[in-house]
N, C-alpha and C positions, 0 to 999 in steps of 0.2 A: 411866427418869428417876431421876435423883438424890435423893434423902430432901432432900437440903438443896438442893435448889434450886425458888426458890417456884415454882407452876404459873403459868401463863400468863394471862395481863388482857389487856382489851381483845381489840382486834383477832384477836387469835392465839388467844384463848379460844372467841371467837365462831365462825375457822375451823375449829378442833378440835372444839367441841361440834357442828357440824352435818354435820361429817365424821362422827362419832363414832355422831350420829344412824342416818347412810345405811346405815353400815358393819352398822350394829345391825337396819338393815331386813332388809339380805343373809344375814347369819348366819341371823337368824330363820328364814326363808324354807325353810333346809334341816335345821333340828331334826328328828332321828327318823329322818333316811332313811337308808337302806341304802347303800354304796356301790353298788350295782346300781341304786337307784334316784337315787341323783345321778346317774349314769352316763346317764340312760335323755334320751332327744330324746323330749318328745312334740308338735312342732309340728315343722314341715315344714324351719327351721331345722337349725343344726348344734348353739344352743345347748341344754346340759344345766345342770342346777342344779352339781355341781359344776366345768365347763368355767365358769363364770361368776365363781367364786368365783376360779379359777384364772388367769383373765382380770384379771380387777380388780386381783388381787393384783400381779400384774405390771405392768400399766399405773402401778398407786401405785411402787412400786417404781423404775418403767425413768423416771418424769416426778419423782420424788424427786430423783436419779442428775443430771439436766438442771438440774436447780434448784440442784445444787450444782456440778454440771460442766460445764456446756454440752451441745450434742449431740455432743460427743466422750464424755463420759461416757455417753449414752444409747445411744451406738453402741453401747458396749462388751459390752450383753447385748445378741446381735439374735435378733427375735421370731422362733419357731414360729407364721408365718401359719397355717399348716393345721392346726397339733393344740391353739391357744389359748384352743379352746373348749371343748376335750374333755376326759373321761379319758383318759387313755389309758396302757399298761403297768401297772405294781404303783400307779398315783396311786390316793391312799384319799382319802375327804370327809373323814377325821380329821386326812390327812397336807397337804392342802390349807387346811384352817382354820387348823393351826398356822402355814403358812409366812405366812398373810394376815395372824393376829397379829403374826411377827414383823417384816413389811411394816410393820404398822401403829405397831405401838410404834416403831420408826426414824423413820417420820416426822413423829410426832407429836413425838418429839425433838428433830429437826431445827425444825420449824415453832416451837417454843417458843423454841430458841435460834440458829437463825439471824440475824447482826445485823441484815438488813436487807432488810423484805419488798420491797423495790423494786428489790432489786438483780433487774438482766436477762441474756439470752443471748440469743443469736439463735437463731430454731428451724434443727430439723436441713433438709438439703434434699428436699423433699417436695412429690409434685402439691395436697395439700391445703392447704401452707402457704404463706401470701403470701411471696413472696421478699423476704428482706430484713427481715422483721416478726421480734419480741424479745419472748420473754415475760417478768415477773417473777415472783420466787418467787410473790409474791401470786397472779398468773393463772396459776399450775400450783395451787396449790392450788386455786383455783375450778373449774378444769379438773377435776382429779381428785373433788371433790365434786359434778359435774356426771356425770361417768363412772362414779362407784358410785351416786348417783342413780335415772342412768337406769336402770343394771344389775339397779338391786333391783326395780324395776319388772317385769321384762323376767323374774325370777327368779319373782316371785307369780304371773305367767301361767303358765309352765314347771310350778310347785309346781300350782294349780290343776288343770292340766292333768291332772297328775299321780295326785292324790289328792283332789281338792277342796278342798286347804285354803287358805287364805285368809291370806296372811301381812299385806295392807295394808288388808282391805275389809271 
């Protein structure tokens, strides 16, 4: 963001601070670990603490993308269903956090300066999605604070699991 451009009021303050919140649960979650133990599945899932991070970050990213482009622009990355959870190759928990920041800082740019949270799209075509249903900026961001939400949840059991430690409890 800009030095000279004020921060965000209202509405858009309130989206960012509680995104900001979630995002702040996820990070927590994986201080200290090893990239072997990001790496590591300890429940019967595919999720790992840093496939989760990796996860998220994309999700913000690919419904970002939608909020500005439609589901033409969402097409234009398509997901690794099978490895979006995972490490996997040279991916490090360092080189994962960074990309999440720079995920994060974009959209919080966006969301500050976007003119108009109501502007819509129709969703891409999909078995989950009502045909024909439109979402607005606004309900992609609730979405995506809905989606690293849950995540961070889902990351203190994994961490738990893990080592014992307790990132929310």
């Amino acid at each position: 963001m800009s030095a000279l451009r004020e921060a965000p009021a209202g509405e858009r303050a309130d989206l960012l601070q509680s995104l900001a919140r979630h995002r702040g649960f996820l990070r927590q979650t994986v201080q200290g670990l090893t990239d072997e133990e990001a790496a590591r599945r300890t429940t019967v899932s595919e999720l790992c603490l840093g496939g989760l991070i990796k996860h998220v970050a994309g999700v913000e990213a690919g419904w970002l993308r939608f909020a500005v482009g439609g589901a033409e622009a969402m097409a234009g990355n398509p997901v690794d269903w099978e490895n979006q959870f995972r490490m996997i190759g040279d991916e490090t928990l360092a080189g994962l956090l960074d990309e999440y920041e720079r995920v994060a800082r974009r959209t919080d740019e966006l969301v500050a300066t976007l003119p108009d949270l109501d502007a819509a799209h129709p969703l891409p075509q999909a078995p989950w999605f009502e045909p024909g249903a439109r979402w607005s900026v606004r309900r992609v961001v609730l979405h995506v604070i809905a989606e690293t939400a849950q995540h961070a949840g889902h990351a203190d059991i994994i961490r738990e699991s893990l080592d014992g430690a307790k990132t929310m409890g």
